[in-house]
KOLZAMI-847666 format. One record per atom (N, C-alpha, C): x, y, z. Coordinates in pm, whole numbers, plus 32768, in hexadecimal, padded with zeros to 4 digits. Example, Ala and Ser with C-alpha at 12.3 -4.5 7.8 and 13.67 -1.06 7.14 Angstrom:
85277DC7830C 84CE7E3E830C 85287EB6830C 85057F1F82C4 85577F9682CA 850A80038313 
//
This chain:
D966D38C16D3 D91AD40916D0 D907D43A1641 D985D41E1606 D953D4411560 D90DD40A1533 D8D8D3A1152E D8A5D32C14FC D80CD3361512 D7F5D36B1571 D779D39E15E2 D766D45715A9 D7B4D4941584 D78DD4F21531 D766D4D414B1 D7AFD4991454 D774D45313DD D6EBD417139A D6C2D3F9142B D662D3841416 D5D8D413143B D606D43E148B D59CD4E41483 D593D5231452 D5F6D55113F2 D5DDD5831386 D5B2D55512E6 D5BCD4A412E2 D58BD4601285 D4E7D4801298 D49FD43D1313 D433D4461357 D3E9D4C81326 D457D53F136E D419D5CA1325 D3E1D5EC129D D427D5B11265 D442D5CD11E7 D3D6D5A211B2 D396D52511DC D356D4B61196 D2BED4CF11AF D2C2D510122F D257D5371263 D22AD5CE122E D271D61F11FF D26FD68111A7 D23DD66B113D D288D61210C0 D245D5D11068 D18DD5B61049 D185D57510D4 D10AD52C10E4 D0ACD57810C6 D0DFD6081148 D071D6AB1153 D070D6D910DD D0C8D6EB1071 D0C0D7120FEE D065D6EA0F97 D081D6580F9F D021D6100F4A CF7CD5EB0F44 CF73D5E20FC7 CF2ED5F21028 CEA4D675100F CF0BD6D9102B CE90D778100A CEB3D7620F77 CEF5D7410EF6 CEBCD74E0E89 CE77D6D60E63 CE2BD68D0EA5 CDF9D63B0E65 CD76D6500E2D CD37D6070E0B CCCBD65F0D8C CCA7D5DE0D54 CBEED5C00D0D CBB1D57D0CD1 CBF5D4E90CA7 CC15D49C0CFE CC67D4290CF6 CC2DD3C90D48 CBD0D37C0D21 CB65D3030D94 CB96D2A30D66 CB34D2590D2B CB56D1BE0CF6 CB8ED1A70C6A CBBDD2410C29 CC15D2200BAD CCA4D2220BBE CCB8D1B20B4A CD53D1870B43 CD83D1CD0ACA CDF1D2000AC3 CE38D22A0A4C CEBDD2110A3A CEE8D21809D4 CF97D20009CF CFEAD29009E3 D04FD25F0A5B D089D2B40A6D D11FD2B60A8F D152D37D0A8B D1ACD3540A3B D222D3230AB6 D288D3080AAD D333D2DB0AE9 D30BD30D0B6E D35AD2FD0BBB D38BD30D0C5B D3C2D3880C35 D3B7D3E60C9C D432D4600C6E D4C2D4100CC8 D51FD4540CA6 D5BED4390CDE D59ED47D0D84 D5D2D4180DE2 D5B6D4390E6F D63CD4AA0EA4 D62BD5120EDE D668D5630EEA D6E7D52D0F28 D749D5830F10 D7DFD5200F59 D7F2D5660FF2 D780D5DA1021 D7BCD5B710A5 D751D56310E8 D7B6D4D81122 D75AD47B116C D7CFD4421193 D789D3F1120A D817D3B61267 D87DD35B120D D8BAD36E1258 D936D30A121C D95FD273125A D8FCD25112C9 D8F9D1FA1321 D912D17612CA D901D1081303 D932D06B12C9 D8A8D040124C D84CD06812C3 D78FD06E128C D772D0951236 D7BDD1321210 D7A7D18C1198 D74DD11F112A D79CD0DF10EA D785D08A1077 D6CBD066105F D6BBD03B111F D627CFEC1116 D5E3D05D1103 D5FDD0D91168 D5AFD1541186 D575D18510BB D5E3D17A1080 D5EFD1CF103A D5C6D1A00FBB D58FD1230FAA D544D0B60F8C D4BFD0CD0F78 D473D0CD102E D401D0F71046 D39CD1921004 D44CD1B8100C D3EBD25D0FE5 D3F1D2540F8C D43FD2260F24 D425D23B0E7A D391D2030E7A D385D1800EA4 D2F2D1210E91 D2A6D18C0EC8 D276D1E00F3C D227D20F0F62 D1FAD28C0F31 D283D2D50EED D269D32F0E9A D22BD30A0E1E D262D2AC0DD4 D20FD2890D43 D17DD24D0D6E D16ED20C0DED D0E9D2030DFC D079D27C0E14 D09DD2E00E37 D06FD3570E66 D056D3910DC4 D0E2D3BC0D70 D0CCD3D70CEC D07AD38A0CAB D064D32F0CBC CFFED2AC0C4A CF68D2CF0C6C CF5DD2EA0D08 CED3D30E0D2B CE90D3980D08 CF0AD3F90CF5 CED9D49E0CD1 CEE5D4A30C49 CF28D45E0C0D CF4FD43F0B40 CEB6D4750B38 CE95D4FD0AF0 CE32D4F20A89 CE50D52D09FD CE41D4F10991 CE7FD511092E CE34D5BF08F1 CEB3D5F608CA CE86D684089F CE36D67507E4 CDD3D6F607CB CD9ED6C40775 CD95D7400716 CD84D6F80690 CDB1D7AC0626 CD28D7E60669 CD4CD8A60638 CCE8D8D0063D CC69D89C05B2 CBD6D8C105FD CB8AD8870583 CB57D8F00527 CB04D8EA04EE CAC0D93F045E CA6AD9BD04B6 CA78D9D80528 CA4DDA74057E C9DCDA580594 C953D9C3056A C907DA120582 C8DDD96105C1 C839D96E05EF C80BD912063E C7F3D86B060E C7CBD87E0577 C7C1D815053E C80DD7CE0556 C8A1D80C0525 C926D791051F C92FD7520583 C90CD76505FF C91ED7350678 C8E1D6AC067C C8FBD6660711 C8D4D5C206F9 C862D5BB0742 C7E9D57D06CA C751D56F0705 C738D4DF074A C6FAD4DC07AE C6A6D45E07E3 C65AD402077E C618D4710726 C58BD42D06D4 C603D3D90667 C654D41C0651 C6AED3D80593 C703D38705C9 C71FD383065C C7BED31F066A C775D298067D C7AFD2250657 C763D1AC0653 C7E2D15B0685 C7B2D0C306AC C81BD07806F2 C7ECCFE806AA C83ECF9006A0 C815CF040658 C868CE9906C7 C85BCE2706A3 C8B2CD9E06E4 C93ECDB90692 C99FCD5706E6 C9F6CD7D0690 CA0CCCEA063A CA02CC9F066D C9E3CC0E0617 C969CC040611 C91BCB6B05EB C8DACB3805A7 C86BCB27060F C7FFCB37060D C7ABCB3F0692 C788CA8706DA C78ECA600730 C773C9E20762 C6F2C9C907B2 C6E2C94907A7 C643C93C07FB C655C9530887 C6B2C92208B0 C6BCC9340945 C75DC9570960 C78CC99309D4 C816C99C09D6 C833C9980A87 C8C3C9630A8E C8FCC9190AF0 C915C9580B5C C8A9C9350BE1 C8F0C99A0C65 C9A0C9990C69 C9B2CA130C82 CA66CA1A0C8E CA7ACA410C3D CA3ACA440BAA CAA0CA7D0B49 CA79CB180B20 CAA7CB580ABA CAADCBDC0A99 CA2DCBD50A1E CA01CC920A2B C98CCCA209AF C9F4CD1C0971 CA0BCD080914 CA4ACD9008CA CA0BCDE1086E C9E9CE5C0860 C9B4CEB7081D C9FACEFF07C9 C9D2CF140737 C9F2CF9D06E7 C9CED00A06DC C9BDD0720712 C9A9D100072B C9C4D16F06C4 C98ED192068F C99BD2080619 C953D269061A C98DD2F90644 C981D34B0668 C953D39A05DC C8FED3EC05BB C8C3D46C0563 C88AD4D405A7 C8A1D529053D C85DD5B30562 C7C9D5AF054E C782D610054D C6F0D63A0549 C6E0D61204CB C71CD628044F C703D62103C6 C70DD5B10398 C729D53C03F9 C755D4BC03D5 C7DED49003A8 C828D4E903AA C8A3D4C90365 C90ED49603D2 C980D43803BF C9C4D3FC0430 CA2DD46B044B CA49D44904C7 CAADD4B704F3 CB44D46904D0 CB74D4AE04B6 CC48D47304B9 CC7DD48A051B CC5BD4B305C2 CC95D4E20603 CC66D48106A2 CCBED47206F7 CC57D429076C CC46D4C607E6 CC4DD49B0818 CC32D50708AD CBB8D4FB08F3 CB4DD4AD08B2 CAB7D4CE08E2 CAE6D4840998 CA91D48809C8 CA75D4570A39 C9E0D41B0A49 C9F9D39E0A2E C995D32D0A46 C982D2BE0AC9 C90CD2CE0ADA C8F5D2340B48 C8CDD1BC0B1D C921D1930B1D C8DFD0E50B12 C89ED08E0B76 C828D04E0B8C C80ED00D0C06 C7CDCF5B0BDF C7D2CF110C21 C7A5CEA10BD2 C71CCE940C52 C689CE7F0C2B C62CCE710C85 C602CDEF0C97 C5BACDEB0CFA C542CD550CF7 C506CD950D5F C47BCDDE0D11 C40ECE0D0D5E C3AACDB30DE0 C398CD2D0D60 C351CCE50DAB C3C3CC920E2C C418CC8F0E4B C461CC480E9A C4CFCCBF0EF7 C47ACD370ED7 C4A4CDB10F0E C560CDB20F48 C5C0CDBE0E8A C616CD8E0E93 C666CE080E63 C6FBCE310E60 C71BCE790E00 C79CCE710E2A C7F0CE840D9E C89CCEAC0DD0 C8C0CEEA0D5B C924CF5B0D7B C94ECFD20D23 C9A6CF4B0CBA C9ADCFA10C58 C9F5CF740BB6 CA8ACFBB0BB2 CAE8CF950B60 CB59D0090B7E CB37D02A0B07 CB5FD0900AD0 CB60D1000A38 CBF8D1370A1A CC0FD0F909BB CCA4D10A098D CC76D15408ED CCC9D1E9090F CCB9D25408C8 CD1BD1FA083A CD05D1DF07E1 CD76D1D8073F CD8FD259070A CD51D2DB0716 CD91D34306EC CD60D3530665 CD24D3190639 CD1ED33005B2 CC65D329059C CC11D362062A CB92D33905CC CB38D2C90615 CB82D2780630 CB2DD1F40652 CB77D1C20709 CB51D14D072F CB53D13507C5 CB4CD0B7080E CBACD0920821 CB76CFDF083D CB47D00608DF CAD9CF8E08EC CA8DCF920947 CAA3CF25097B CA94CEE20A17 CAF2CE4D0A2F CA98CE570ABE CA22CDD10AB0 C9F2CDC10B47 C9FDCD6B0B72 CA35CD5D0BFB CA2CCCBA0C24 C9C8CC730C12 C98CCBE20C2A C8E6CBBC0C46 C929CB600CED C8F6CBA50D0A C8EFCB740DBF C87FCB330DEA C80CCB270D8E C789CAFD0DBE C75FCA8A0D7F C6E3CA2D0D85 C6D6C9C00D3F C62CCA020D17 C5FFCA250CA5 C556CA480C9D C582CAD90C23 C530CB4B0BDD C510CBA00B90 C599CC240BCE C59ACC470BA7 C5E2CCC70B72 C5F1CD040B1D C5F6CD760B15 C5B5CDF30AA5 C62FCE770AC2 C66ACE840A2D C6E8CEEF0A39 C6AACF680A5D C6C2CFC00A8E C689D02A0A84 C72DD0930A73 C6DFD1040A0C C76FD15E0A11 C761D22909F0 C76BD2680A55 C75AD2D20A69 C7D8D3560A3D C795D38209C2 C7DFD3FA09CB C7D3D49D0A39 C85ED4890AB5 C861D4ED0AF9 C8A5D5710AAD C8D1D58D0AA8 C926D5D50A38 C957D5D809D4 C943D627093E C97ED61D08CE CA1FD63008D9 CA7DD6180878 CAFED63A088C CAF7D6FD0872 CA99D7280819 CAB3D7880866 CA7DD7FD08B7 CA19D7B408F7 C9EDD7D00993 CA89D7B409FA CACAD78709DC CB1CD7550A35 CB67D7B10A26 CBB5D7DD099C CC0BD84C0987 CBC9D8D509BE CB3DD8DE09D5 CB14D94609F6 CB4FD93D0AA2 CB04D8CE0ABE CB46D8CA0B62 CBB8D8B40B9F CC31D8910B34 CCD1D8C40B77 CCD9D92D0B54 CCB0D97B0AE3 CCC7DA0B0AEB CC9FDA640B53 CC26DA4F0B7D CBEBDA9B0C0B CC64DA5F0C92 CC7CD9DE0C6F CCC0D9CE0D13 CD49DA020D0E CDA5DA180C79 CDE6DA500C64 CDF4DB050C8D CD91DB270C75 CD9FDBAE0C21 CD71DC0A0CCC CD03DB8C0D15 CCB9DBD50D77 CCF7DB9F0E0A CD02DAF70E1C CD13DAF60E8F CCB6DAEF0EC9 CC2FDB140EC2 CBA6DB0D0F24 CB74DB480ED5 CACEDAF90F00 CA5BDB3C0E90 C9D9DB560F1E CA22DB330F78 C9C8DB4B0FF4 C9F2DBDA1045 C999DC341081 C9E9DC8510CE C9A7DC8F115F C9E8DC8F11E0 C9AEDC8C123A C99DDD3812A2 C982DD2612F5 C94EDD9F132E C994DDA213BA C9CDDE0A13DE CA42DE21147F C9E5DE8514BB C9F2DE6E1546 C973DE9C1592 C9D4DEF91630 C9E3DF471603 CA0FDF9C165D C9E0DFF916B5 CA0FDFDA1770 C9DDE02F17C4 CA2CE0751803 CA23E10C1820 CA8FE1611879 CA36E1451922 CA96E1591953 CA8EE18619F9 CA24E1CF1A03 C9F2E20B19C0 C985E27A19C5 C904E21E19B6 C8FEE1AC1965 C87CE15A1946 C86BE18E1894 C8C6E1E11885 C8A6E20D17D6 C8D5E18317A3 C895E169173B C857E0F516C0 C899E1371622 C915E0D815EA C8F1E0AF1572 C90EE062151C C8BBE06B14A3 C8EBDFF61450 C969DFE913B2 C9B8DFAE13CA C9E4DFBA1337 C9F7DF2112E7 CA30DF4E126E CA3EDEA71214 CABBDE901235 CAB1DE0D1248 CB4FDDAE1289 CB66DD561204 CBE8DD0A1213 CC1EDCAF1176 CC87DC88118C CCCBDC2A115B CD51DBE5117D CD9ADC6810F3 CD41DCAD10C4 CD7DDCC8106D CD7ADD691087 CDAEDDDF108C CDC7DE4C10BF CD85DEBD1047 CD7EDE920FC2 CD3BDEAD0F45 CCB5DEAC0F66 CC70DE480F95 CBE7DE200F96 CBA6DE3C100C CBD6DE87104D CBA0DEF010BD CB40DF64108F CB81DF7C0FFE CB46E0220FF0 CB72E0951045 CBC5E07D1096 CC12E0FE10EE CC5AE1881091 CC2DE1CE1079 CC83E2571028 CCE3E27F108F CD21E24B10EB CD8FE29E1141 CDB2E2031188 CDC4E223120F CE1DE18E1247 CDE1E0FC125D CE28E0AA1277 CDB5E03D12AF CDF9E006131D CDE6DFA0136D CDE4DF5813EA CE64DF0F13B4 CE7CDEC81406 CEA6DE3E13F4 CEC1DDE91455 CEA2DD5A144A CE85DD1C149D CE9EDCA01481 CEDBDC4214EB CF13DBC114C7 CEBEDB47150F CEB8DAFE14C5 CE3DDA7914FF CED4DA3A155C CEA3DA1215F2 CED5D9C01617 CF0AD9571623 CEC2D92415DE CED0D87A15CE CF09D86F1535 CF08D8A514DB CF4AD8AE145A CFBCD8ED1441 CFC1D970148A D01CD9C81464 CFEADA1B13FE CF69DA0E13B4 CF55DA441326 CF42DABC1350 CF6DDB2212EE CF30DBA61302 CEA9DBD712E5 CE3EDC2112F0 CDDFDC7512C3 CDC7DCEA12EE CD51DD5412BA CD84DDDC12CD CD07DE0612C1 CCD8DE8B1317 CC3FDEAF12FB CC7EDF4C12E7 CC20DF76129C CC13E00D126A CC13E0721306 CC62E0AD132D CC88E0E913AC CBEEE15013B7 CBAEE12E1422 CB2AE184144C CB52E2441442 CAEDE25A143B CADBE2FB142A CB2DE33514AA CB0CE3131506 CB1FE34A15AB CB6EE2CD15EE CB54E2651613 CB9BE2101666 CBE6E1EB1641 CC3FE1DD168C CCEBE1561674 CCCDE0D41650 CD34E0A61636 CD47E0291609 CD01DFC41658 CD63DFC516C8 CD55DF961749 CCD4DF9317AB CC57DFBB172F CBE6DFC6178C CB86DF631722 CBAFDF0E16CC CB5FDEAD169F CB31DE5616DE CAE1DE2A1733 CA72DDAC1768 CA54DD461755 CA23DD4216BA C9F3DCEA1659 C9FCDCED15CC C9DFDC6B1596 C9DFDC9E14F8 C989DC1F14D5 C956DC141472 C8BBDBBA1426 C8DDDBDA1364 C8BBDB67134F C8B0DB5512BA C874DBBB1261 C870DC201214 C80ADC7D11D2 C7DBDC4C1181 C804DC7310DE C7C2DC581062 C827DC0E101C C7F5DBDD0F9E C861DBB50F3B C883DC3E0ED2 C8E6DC3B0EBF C905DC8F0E5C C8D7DC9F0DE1 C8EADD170D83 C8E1DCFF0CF8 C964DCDF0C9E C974DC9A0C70 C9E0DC6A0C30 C9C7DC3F0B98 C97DDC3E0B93 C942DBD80B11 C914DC4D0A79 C940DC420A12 C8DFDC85099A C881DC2A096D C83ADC57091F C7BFDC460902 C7D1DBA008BA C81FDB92087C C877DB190825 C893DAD60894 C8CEDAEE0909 C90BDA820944 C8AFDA2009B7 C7FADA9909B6 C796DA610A13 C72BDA0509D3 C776DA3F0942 C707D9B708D2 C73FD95008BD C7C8D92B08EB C82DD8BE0916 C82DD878097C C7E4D8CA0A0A C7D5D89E0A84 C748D8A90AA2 C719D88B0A25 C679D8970A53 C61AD7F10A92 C5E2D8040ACB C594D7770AE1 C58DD71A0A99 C536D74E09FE C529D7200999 C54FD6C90957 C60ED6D9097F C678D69E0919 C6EBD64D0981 C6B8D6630A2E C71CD6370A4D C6B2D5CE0AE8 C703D5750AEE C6D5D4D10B2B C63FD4D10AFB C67CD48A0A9B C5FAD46A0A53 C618D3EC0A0A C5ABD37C0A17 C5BCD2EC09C5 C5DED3200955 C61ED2BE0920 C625D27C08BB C5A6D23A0878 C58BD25607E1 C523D1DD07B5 C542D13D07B3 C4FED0E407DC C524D06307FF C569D035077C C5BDCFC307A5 C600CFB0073E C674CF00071D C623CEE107C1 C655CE7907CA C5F8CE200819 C5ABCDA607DB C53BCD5A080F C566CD1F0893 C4FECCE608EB C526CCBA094E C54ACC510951 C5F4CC1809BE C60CCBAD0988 C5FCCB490A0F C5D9CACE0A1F C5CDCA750A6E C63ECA3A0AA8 C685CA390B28 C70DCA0C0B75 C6E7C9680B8D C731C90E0B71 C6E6C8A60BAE C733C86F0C2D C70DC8430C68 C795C7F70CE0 C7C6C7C70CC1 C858C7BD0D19 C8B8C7600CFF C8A5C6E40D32 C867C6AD0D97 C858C63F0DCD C7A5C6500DF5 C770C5B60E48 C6FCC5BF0E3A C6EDC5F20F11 C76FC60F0F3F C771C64D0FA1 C77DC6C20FC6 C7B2C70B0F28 C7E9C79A0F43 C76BC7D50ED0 C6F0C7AD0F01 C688C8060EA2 C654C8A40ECD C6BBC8F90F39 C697C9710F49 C6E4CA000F17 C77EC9980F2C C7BBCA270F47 C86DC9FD0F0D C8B2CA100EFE C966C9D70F1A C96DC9B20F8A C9BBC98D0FD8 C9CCC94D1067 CA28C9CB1079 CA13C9DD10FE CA74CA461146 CB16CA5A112F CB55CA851144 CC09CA6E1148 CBCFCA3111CF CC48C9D211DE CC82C96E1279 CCBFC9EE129F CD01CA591293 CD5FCA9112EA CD13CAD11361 CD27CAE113C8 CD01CB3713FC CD26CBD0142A CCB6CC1C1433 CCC6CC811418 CD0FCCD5148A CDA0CD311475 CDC8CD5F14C3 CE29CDDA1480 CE6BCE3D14D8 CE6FCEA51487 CEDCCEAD1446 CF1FCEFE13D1 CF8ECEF413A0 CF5ECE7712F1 CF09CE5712F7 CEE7CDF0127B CED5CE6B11E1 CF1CCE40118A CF1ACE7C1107 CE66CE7B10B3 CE1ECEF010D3 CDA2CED310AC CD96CEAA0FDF CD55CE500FB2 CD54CE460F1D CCEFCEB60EF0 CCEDCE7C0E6B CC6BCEEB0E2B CC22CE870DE9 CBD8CEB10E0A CB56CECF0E79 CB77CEA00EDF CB5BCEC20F39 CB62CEC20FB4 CB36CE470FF4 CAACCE600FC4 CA45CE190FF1 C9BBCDF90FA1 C958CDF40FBB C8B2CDE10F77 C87ACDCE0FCE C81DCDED0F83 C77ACDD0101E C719CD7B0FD9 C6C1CD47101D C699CCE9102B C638CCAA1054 C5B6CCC61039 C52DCCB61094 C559CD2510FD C55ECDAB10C9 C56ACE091139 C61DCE011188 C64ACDB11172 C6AFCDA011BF C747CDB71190 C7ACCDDF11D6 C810CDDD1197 C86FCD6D11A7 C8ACCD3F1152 C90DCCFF113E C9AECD2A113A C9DDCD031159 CA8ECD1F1156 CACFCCC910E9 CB15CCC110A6 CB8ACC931042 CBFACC911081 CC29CCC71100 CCBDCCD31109 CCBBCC5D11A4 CC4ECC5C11D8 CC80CC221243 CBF2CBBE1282 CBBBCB7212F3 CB29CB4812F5 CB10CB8F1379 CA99CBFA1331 CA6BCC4E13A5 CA26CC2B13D5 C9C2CC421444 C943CC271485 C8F7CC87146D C859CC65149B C7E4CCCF1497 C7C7CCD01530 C762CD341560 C745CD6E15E4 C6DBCD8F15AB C664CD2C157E C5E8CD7A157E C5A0CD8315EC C5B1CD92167B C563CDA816CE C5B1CE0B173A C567CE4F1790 C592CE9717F1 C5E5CE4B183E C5B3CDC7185E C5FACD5418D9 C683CD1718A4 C69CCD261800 C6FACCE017CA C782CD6A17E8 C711CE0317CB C792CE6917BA C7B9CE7B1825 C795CE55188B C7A1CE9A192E C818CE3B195A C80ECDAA1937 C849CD3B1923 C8CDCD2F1900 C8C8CD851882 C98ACDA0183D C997CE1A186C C953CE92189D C977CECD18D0 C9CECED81954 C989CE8419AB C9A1CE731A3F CA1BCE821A7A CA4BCEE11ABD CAD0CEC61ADB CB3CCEF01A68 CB2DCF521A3E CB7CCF8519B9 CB70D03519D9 CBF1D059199B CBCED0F619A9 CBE3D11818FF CB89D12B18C5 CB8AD1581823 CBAFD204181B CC27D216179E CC4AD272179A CBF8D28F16DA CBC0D2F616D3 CBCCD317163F CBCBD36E160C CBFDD3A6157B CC36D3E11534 CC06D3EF14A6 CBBAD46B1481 CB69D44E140D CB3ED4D713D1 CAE0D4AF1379 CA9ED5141343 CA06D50E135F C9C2D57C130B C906D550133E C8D5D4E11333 C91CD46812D2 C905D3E812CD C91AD399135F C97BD3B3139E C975D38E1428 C91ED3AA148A C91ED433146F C8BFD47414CF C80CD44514BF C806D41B1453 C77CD3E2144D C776D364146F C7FAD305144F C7C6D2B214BE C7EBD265152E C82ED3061575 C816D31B1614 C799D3431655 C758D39115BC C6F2D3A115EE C695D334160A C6A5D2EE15B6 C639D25115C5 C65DD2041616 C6C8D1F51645 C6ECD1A916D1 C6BCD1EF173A C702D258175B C6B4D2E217E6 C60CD2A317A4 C5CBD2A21772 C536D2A5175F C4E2D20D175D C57BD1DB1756 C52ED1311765 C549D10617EC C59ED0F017E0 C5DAD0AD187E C5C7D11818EC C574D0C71973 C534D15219E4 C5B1D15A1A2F C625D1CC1A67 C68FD1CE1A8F C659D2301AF3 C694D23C1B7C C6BCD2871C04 C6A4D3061BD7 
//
């Protein structure tokens, strides 16, 4: 029974962790950075025989969690817009010697050097960049990783998965400090959205106030609500109505976004300066095959695909429209008769975000169901 308490409260614990890390996570896609140590795993955890493996796992899962949220902090800059990091001045080169053709399977590496508006190089990393490697005509693409050096510049690293043209392409989404602008808001605010609580009495009286996970961002001059999401536990809170109780809220809907921003920090987050190419900077280079059988693509992984498999990075690539897997050999379902097919006889459970939901939506809209 102790042993069986232990192991629930490791679990707890770990799963706590997760929710932490979890709601602070923040501007972290396909960049890699160095990051720092494992923290020391807390000493209450079971004492069981297992301990050792358990306790193993969580260091690894914790430093993996820290390695993925690592974004390096950055000095403040010269106050004003220039210093900041421009699209038009940052330029990217090969990092070796350019070749006529280069080898499906192997790596393209990039040098990345970041400047401000004035042309001058920055000493600092933080920007947030996309790297993508294309092949328009063979309607191909797979993300690049971007490893921040901290000092200015950026190695860039793409697989070549394809055999035919590819063309780097590389997008500044945020300056480093656009970025400092936006942990300070998630810091300071917590929400930049505010939604609207829709309250009815017994009588049929109607009203409206501003709702927020955050009890500040209500605008309430006297009490507010409070109210706990079910399924989370999280708290939020709406500005308590003029006349009705608590207990007579109905509904609630998304409102406006907030103001949060000075005048400095919207010429930081302006269109202008943020996902925006890069000027080209690296010619297009030709993949050739590896064999005179494998003239399309890499050959699949043999594994097959099932759940619990360690996904790589990249994931995957696409491919004449199509996606590909790296971790395991998937199949395609391009037809209604093929999806109805792996469907058949299965009860699918899923779990997602609007990315899911769109395409549930394309299944509900493809396949004719009861």
């Amino acid at each position: 029974m102790e042993q069986f308490k232990g192991y629930k409260i490791l679990i707890a614990g770990l799963l706590f962790l997760v929710w932490v890390f979890y709601f602070k996570m923040s501007w972290t896609d396909n960049i890699i950075y160095r990051a720092p140590g494992p923290r020391p795993v807390s000493k209450y955890v079971s004492n069981s025989v297992e301990s050792p493996f358990l306790l193993d796992s969580l260091r690894q899962e914790l430093f993996n969690l820290t390695h993925l949220l690592y974004w390096p902090l950055t000095p403040g800059d010269r106050g004003d817009f220039l210093s900041s990091t421009s699209p038009k001045t940052s330029t990217y080169h090969l990092r070796g010697p350019a070749q006529d053709t280069y080898a499906l399977g192997g790596y393209l590496e990039v040098v990345l050097v970041a400047r401000d508006h004035q042309g001058r190089r920055k000493i600092h990393g933080g920007d947030l960049f996309q790297a993508r490697l294309l092949g328009p005509e063979l309607r191909a693409g797979v993300p690049g990783d971007v490893q921040d050096l901290e000092n200015g510049t950026y190695l860039l690293s793409f697989p070549l998965l394809w055999a035919g043209k590819a063309q780097v392409q590389v997008r500044l989404i945020h300056s480093s400090e656009a970025v400092g602008v936006l942990r300070r808001i998630w810091e300071e605010r917590r929400a930049t959205v505010d939604f609207r609580g829709y309250f009815q009495g017994s009588s049929g009286a109607k009203e409206t106030v501003i709702c927020n996970v955050d009890p500040h961002s209500t605008g309430a001059k006297g009490h507010t609500c409070q109210y706990r999401d079910v399924v989370s536990g999280e708290l939020w809170f709406c500005a308590q109505p003029p006349t009705l109780p608590c207990n007579s809220l109905v509904a609630h809907s998304s409102g406006s976004y907030l103001k949060v921003t000075t005048p400095r920090d919207d010429a930081l987050l302006a269109g202008k300066v943020t996902d925006k190419l890069l000027p080209q900077g690296v010619a297009p280079i030709l993949i050739r095959p590896a064999t005179t059988e494998n003239i399309s693509r890499v050959l699949s992984p043999q594994t097959k695909c099932r759940p619990g498999l360690l996904a790589p990075k990249p994931s995957g690539f696409y491919h004449q429209d199509v996606w590909h897997s790296l971790s395991c050999s998937g199949q395609s379902f391009p037809t209604v008769d093929s999806i109805l097919g792996c469907l058949a006889g299965h009860i699918v459970h899923m779990m997602g975000d609007s990315t899911l939901r769109q395409w549930w939506e394309y299944l509900r809209d493809t396949v004719p169901c009861e």
